[in-house]
C-alpha positions in Angstrom: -4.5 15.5 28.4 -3.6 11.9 30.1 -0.9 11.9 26.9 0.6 15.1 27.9 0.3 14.3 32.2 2.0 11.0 31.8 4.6 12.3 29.5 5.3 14.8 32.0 5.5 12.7 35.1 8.0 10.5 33.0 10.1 13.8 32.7 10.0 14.6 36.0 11.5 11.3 36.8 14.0 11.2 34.5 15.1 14.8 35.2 15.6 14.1 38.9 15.5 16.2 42.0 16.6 19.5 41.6 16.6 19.1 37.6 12.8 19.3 36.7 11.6 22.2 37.3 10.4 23.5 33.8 8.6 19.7 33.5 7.3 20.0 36.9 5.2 23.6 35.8 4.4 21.7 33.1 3.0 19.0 34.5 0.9 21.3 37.1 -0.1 23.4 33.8 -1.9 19.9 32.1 -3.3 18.7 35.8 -4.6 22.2 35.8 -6.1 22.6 32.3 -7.3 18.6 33.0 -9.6 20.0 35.8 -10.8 22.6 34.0 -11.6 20.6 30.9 -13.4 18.2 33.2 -15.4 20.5 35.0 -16.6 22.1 31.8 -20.5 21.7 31.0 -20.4 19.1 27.4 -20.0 20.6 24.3 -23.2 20.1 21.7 -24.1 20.3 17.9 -26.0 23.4 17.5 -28.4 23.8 14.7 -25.3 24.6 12.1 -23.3 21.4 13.1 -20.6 23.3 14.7 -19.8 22.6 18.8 -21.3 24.5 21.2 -21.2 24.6 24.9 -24.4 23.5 26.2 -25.7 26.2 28.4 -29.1 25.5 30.1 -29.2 28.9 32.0 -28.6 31.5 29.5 -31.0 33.7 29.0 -32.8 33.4 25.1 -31.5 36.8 23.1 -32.5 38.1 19.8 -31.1 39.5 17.2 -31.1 42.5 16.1 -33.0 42.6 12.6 -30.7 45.8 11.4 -27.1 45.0 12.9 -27.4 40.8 13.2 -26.2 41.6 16.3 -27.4 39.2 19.5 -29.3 41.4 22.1 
């Protein structure tokens, strides 16, 4: 994300004023999805290796011996 932010606040400089508006959006789209990757809980290896988002107040489920399904 700081790759994409800095490449973007180099557009918007060389665009100039009235020239950068696409790059501007842009640039509020990665500050945007930056903040939302930072305020994410960490992601963790679950039991098959794979990431998970760690989750401390979900509720346990089971699942369903017929379907596999989570209940």
């Amino acid at each position: 994300m700081t790759s994409f932010l800095d490449l973007s606040r180099d557009g918007i400089a060389l665009a100039g004023p009235g020239n950068d508006g696409r790059v501007r959006q842009a640039h509020r789209t990665f500050e945007w999805m930056a903040a939302a990757f930072a305020a994410a809980p960490p992601l963790t290896a679950g039991p098959d290796g794979a990431a998970h988002q760690a989750d401390d107040t979900a509720e346990h489920t089971e699942q369903d011996e017929h379907t596999g399904r989570k209940r």
